[in-house]
C-alpha positions, 0 to 999 in steps of 0.5 A: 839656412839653405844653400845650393852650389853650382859647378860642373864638377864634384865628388867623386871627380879630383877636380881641385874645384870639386874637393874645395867645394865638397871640404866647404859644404860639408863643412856647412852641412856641419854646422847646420846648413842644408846644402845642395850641389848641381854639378854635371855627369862626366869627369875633369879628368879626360881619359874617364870621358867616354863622350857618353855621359853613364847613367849612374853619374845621373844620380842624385845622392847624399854625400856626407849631408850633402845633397848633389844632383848630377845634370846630363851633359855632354862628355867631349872634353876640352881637347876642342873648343867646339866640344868644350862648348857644347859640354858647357851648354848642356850642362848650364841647360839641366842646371838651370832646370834643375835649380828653379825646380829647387825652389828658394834658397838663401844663397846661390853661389857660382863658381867658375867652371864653366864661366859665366855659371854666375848668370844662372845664379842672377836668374835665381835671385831674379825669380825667387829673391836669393842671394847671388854669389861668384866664388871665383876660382878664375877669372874669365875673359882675363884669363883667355886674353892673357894666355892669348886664347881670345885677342884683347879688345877685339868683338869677342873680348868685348863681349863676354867683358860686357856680360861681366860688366853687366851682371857683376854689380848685380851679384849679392857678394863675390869671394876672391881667392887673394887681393889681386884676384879682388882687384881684377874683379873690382875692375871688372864691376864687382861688389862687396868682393870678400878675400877667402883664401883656398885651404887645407885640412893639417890632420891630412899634411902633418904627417906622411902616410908613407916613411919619406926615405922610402919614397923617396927611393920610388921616386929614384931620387937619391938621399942625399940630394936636395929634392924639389917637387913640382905636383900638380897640372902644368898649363899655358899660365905656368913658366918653366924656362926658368927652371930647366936654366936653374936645372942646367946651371946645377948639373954643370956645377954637380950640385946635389939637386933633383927637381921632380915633375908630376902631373899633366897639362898643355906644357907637360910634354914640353918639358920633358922633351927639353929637359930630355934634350939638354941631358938634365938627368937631375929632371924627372918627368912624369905623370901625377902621383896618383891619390892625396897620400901619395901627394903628401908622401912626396911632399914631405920627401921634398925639400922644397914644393915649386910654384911657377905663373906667368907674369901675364896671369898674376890674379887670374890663376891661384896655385891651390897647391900651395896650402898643401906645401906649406900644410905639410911643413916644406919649403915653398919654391916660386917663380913668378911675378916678385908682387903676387900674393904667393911672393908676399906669402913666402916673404911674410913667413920667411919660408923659402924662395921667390924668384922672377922670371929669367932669374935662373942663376939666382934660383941655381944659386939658392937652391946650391946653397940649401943643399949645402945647408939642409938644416936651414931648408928643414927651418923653411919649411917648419915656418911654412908650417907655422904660418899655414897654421895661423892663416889657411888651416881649413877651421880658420877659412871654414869660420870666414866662410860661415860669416859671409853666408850668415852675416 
């Protein structure tokens, strides 16, 4: 079976739909499959964009069985969208050229950055007969309508849903990260739309690489507090007023709790500024914690691992860091929509707690309380562990995987 994946990023870019992508095609390379990769020359992360592509990001190489081949494009960033256009259109051009060249493959599958990649996968079920498939990890225009990007039903909404109402019922299947995203993509004209959710491996989570307590002291919270731990990018679909109300309704109480931020993204700024003006020093601010262990120490130092969407991209965005909460056996902390998938999911295992927007003194509340009774926040997250066990560890979603491709 031969199989080609197209995004614009992968290893060794830590774009989360890189290491996704790369996890499932080894995996695929595993268990017999011949698989390729197109992805584009310059980095996700802006501050490696130099708006020169290197030469060496040109290569072509094979990376645990995995064949990937690096198209030229452009390195603006997403700073403009002038610039961010002009990276999306040079690199939908080598890869284009690059994937006909390839010849026939069983299966094209598209992922979503940039948007729209999918029409390249219908130009290769056209001309050779493969299969074309959307692994949607977003959902475009929705998302742009939502966030406020592009205004809804005006010409250019119209037109990229038009694309979309065009060219999904002629895809080959498309895989949808939660029922939600399934629902938006059905409205939207796909077919045969399979639930695969996100993943991670547990021989990665189980353990921390580093002694919690010590790492705790570098991140300049104290012992005895109770920990939340934000990780990860901070953008326009995530809410925060919730939490800085929560945070300042806890320091007025002397609660016990720290609440950590770290990451990046549109919003991270802004939350620090406000927390800096409203004298929250139970927040702290900063930038990512760097390379997975770090990732993982923080997480089994924290109490609780929070989760934040806005009602208005329930479906659109799916919060990969979840499977990473719950994979290392620590509460899960959510607000947003109460009928998201991430709401069911805490409410199904009983592993932490689901909050709407606005309810600040209910989180205050919860959050008071867990640091009263740490032992039941130590049972949280043992049942976060445990249904992670039973329905996102990477073999279980592997499995699901290699069924849709050979099915």
């Amino acid at each position: 079976m031969r199989i080609l994946f197209l995004n614009q990023f992968y290893l060794p870019d830590k774009a989360a739909t890189a290491i996704y992508l790369s996890s499932l095609a080894e995996e695929l390379v595993r268990r017999g499959a011949e698989v390729h990769v197109i992805s584009g020359s310059s980095s996700y992360d802006e501050s490696a964009k130099s708006g020169v592509a290197r030469q060496a990001d040109l290569r072509e190489e094979t990376i645990a069985g995995v064949r990937a081949h690096r198209m030229w494009n452009t390195g603006f960033g997403r700073a403009t969208a002038l610039g961010r256009i002009t990276d999306y259109a040079t690199f939908y051009m080598g890869a284009a050229i690059k994937a006909l060249w390839l010849g026939r493959f069983d299966a094209v599958v598209s992922l979503t950055t940039p948007p729209f990649l999918y029409l390249l996968a219908l130009v290769c079920k056209w001309l050779t007969g493969t299969r074309a498939v959307l692994w949607s990890m977003d959902c475009y225009p929705e998302a742009q309508v939502a966030l406020g990007q592009i205004r809804e039903n005006g010409l250019l909404h119209r037109i990229l849903a038009g694309i979309n109402r065009f060219g999904y019922p002629r895809l080959g299947g498309a895989i949808a990260l939660d029922a939600d995203m399934k629902e938006i993509l059905e409205r939207a004209g796909a077919r045969d739309v399979t639930i695969i959710e996100n993943w991670e491996n547990i021989e990665m989570f189980e353990r921390s690489p580093i002694d919690p307590a010590q790492w705790r002291t570098e991140l300049g919270v104290p012992e005895s507090d109770l920990l939340v731990s934000y990780l990860g990018n901070m953008s326009r679909g995530h809410e925060f007023k919730t939490v800085l109300d929560a945070a300042a309704i806890l320091k007025g109480r002397g609660a016990p709790v720290s609440i950590i931020f770290r990451g990046g993204g549109q919003k991270h700024a802004d939350v620090a500024e406000e927390a800096g003006a409203r004298g929250l020093d139970n927040i702290k601010v900063a930038g990512y914690v760097g390379k997975r262990d770090n990732v993982v120490a923080t997480l089994h130092a924290s109490d609780f691992g929070l989760i934040t969407l806005m009602e208005e991209v329930k479906g659109l965005l799916a919060p990969s860091k979840l499977y990473g909460i719950l994979a290392s056996g620590t509460g899960v902390l959510f607000v947003g929509p109460g009928d998201c998938e991430i709401a069911r999911v805490i409410r199904d295992g009983d592993c932490g707690g689901a909050f709407q927007i606005g309810e600040a003194e209910k989180l205050a509340g919860f959050l008071e309380g867990m640091a009263r009774d740490r032992a039941s926040a130590r049972a949280m997250g043992d049942r976060a562990q445990k249904l992670f066990l039973e329905r996102y560890e990477a073999s279980i979603t592997f499995g699901k995987f290699w069924s849709f491709f050979t099915g």
